[in-house]
N, C-alpha and C positions, 0 to 999 in steps of 0.2 A: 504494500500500500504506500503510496506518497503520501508525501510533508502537506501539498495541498490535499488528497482526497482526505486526509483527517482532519484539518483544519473544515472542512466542509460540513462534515460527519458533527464534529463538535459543534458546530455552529448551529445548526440544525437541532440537536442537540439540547442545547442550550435554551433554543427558541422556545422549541415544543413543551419544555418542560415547565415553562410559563401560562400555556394553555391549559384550556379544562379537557378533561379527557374525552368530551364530547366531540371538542373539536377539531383534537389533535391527528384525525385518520383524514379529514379533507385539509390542514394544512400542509402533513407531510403528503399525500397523494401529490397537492398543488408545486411544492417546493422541490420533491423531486422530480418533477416533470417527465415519468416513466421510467427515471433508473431504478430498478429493480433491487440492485445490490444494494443502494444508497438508504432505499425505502428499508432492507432488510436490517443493514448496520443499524441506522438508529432507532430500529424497531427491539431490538437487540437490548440495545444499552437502555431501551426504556426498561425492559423487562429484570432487565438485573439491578435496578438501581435500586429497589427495596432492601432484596436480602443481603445489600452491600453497607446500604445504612445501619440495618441490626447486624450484620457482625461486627462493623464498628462500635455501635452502641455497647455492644456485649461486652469489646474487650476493650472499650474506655472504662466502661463502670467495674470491670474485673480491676482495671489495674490504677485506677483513677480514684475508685472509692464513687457513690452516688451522688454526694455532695460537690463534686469537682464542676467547673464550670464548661470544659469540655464534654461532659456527661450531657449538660444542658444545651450545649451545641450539635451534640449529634441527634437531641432528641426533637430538637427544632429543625432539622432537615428532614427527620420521618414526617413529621405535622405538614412543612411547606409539602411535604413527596404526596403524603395523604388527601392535603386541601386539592393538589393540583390535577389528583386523581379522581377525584369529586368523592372522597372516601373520607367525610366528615365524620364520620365516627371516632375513625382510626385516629383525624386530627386532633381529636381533644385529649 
């Protein structure tokens, strides 16, 4: 993969995970404009960015302690990861 096609990937990336999950399949459909792999990659790293926030979660509060303010950062990236997924539950 090139330095630009991951710069793209992230970009994308980036964007989508600003949207609500409703609308996240006609932006990226629009943004990749048929590249298939492109649609794939960040469809990808949507999927894995939860179970990536709780293993960190995990092993900041393992070795952090609950009280750490890192603890409190990682748990504020599930909430944004939650709200953006329209998964208000999980956010609170």
């Amino acid at each position: 993969m090139t330095s630009e096609r991951w710069e793209q990937i992230q970009e994308l990336f980036t964007n989508v995970l600003e949207l609500p999950t409703r609308q996240r399949t006609t932006f990226l459909e629009t943004a990749c404009r048929g590249d298939a792999g492109l649609l794939e990659e960040v469809s990808s790293l949507l999927e894995a960015a939860e179970p990536l926030y709780r293993q960190a979660l995990s092993i900041r509060r393992r070795t952090l302690g609950e009280t750490h303010e890192d603890v409190a950062t990682s748990l504020g990236h599930l909430a944004t990861l939650a709200y953006f997924t329209d998964d208000l539950q999980a956010a609170e």
